[in-house]
N, C-alpha and C positions, 0 to 999 in steps of 0.2 A: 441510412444508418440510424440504430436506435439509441435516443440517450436516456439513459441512467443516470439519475439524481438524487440523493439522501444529503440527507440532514441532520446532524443531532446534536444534543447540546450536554457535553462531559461536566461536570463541575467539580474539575478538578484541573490545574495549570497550564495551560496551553505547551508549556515546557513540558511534563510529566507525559501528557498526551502523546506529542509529538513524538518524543524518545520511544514509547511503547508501540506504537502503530509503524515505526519504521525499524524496528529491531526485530530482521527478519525470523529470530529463534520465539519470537513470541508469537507471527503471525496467525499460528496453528490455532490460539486461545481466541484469536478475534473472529476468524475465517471459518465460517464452518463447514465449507467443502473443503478445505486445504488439508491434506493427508501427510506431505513434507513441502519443505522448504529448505533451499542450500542457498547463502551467498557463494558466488563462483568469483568473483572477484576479493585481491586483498583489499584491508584497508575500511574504514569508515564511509558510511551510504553515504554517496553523490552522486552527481554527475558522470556516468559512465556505468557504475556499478551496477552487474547482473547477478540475477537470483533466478534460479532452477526451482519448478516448483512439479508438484504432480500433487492433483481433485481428483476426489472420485463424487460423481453427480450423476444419476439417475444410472448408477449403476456401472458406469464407464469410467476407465482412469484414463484422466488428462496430463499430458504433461507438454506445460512451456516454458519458455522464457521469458523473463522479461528484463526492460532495462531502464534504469533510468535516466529520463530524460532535461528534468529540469529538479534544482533541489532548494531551496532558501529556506532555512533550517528556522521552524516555530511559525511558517507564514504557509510556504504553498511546494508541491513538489507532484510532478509530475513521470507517468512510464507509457513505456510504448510494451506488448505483449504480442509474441511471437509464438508458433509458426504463422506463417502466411494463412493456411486455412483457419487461423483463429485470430487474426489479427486486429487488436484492440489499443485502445488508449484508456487511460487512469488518471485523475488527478485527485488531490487532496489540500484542502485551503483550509484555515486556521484560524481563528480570529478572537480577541475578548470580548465576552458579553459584555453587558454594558453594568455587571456588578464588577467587572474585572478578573472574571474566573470564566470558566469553560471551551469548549472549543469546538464550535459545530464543523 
């Protein structure tokens, strides 16, 4: 299995961060193979909450699922990414720099 790893450091609120990378009507501004994005579940992202997505990447439109799997709101949140032929995991960790801002 191959892992993917980045890094980066926002300097701007771990709060403000967080909210924006998990508010899935914004992910299109982050993402930039992401073409749409639907929450399919009601309700505030947690634990459980799926979101419908379709990329278009080298030409071909993807579409999955995905779900999340683990949520701790400003710290760490994890998804698992569905069909079977594409089956992936995600995570995202949080943390303050050590000025007390940012959030790689």
């Amino acid at each position: 299995m191959t892992k993917i790893e980045r890094s980066i450091v926002i300097d701007r609120p771990v709060e403000e961060v967080w909210e924006f990378v998990h508010e899935t009507a914004d992910n299109i501004l982050w993402q930039t193979t992401l073409a749409e994005s639907e929450q399919l579940t009601e309700g505030p992202m947690d634990v459980g909450t799926r979101v419908r997505e379709v990329r278009r990447f080298l030409g071909l439109r993807i579409e999955s699922t995905w779900e999340m799997t683990e949520y701790e709101p400003n710290r760490t949140s994890a998804i698992r990414v569905s069909p079977a032929r594409s089956r992936s995991t995600a995570a995202i960790a949080s943390r303050r720099s050590k000025a007390g801002r940012g959030s790689p």
